[in-house]
C-alpha positions as CSV (number, residue, x, y, z in Angstrom):
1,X,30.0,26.5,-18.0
2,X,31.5,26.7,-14.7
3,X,32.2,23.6,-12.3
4,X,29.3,24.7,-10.1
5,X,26.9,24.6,-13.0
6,X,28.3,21.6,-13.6
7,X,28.1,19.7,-10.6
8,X,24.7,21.6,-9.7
9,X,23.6,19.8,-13.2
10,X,24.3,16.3,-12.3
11,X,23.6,16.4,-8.4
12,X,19.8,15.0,-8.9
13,X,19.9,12.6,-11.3
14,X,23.3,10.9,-9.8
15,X,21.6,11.3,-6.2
16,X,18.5,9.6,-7.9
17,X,20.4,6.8,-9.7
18,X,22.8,6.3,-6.7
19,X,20.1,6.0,-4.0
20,X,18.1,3.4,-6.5
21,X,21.0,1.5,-6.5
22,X,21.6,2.0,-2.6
23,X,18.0,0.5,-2.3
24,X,18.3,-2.1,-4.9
25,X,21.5,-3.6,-3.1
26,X,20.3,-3.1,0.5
27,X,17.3,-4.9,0.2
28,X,19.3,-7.5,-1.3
29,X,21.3,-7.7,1.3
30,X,18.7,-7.9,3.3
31,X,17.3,-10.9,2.4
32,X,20.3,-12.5,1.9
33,X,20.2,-12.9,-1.8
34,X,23.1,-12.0,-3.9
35,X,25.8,-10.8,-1.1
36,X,28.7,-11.3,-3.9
37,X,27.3,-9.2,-5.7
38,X,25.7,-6.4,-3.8
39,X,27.8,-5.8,-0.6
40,X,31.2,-4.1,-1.9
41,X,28.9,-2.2,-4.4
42,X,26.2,-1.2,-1.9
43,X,28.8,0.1,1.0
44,X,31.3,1.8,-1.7
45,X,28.2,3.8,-3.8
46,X,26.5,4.8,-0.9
47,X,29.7,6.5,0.1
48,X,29.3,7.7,-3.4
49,X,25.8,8.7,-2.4
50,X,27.3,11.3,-0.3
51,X,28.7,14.1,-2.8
52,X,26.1,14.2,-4.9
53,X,23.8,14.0,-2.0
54,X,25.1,16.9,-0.2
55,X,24.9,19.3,-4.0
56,X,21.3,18.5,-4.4
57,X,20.8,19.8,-0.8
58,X,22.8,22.9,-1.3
59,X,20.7,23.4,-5.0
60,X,17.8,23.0,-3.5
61,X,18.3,24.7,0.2
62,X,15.4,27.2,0.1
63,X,13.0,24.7,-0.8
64,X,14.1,21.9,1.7
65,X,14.6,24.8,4.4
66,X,10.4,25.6,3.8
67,X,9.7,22.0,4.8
68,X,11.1,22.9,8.5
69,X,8.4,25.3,8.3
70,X,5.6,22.2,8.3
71,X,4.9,20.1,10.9
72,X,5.6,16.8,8.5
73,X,9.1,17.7,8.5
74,X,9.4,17.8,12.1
75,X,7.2,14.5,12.9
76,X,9.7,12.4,10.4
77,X,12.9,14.2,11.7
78,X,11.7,12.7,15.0
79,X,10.5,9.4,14.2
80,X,13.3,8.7,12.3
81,X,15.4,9.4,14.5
82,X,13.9,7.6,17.1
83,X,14.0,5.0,14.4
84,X,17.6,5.1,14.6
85,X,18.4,5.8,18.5
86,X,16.4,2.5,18.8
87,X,18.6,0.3,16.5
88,X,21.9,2.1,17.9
89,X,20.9,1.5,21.7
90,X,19.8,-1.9,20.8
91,X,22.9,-2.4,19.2
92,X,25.1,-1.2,22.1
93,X,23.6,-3.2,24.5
94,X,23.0,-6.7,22.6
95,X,25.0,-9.1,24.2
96,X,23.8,-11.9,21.1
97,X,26.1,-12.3,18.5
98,X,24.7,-12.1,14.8
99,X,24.9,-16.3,14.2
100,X,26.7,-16.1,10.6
101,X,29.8,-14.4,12.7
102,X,29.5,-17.0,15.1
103,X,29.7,-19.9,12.6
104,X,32.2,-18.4,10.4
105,X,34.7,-17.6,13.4
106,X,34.5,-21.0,14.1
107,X,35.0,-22.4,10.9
108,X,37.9,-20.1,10.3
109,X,39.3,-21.3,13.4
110,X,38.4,-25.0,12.3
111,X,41.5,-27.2,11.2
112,X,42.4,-29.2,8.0
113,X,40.9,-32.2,10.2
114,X,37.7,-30.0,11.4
115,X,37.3,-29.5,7.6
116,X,36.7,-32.9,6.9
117,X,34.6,-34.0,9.0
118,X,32.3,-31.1,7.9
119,X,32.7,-32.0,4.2
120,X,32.1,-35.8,5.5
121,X,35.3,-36.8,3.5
122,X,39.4,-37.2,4.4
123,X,42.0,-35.1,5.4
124,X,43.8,-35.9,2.0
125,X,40.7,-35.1,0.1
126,X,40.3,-31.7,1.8
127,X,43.9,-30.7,1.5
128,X,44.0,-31.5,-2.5
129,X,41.0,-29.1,-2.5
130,X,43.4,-26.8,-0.8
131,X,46.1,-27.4,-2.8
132,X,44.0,-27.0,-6.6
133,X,43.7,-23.3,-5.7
134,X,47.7,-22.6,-4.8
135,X,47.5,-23.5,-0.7
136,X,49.7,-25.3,1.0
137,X,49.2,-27.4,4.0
138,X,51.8,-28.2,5.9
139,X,49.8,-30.3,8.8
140,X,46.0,-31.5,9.4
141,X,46.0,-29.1,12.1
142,X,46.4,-25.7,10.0
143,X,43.5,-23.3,10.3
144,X,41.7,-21.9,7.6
145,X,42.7,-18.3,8.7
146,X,46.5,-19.4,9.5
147,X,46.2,-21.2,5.5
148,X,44.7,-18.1,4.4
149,X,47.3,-15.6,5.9
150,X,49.7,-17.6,4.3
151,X,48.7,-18.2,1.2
152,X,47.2,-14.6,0.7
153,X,43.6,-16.0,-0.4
154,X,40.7,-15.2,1.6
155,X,39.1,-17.4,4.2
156,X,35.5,-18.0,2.2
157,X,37.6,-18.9,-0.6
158,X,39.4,-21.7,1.3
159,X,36.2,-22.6,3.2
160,X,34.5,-23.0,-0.4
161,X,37.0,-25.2,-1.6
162,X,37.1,-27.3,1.2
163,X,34.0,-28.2,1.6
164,X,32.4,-27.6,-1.7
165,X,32.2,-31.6,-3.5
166,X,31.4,-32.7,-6.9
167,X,31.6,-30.9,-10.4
168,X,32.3,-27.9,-8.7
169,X,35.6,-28.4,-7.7
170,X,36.4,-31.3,-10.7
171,X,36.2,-34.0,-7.8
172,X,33.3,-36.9,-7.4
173,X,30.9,-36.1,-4.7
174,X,31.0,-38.9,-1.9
């Protein structure tokens, strides 16, 4: 068996199991539920998506080149690409920032202090949160993004452990 063959054999069925999973973990994401789980797995198998994607087109050219012969073909290629013109020129021109970017840049801009107040506790309190997961502070005025430079963990990690209280970080809640 040849590497075509073989490749021509598993082009459908890993197109069909990686698009489920594409449309499993995008609608996920899209409603928010589960981002921990789905976003590195949805953006790296949809990349995926793309090998097997392109054999099952080149299998099954004749067929999928007869559909250009229908007018169903044509009316979706336009629509969704409208579809998509729409979302890229809204996109271009939107001048409002998606919120979450908005309140994260600011948090990882916010200082040991900022933290605090957020987590409605101490400085001290906040910086022993940091300091349980290998941070060091050296002032109340250290970022979370200068701390997380530093220290080499990421930012949501920090901001968890800052401002997460009670059993989940082994401390009493206020």
């Amino acid at each position: 068996m040849s590497i075509k063959d073989i490749l021509f054999r598993y082009a459908t069925p890993l197109t069909t199991w990686l698009f489920l999973i594409s449309l499993v973990s995008g609608v996920a994401l899209f409603l928010g539920v589960g981002a921990q789980y789905f976003r590195e797995m949805h953006e790296i198998l949809s990349l995926f998506l793309i090998v097997p994607f392109g054999l099952h087109v080149w299998r099954n050219w004749r067929t999928l080149a007869n559909y250009f012969r229908r007018s169903a073909m044509w009316v979706s290629t336009v629509v969704c690409l409208a579809a998509a013109g729409a979302f890229a020129y809204e996109g271009a021109g939107a001048t409002a920032t998606n919120p979450r970017a908005v309140v994260f840049g600011a948090l990882n801009n916010a200082s040991v202090t900022a933290l605090a107040a957020l987590a409605h506790t101490d400085e001290a309190t906040v910086t022993d949160r940091l300091k349980a997961i290998g941070v060091e502070v050296g002032s109340a005025e250290d970022t979370v993004a200068g701390l997380a430079k530093a220290s080499g963990h990421d930012s949501f990690e920090l901001l968890g452990a800052a401002l997460t209280t009670g059993a989940a970080t082994g401390q009493p809640a206020p």
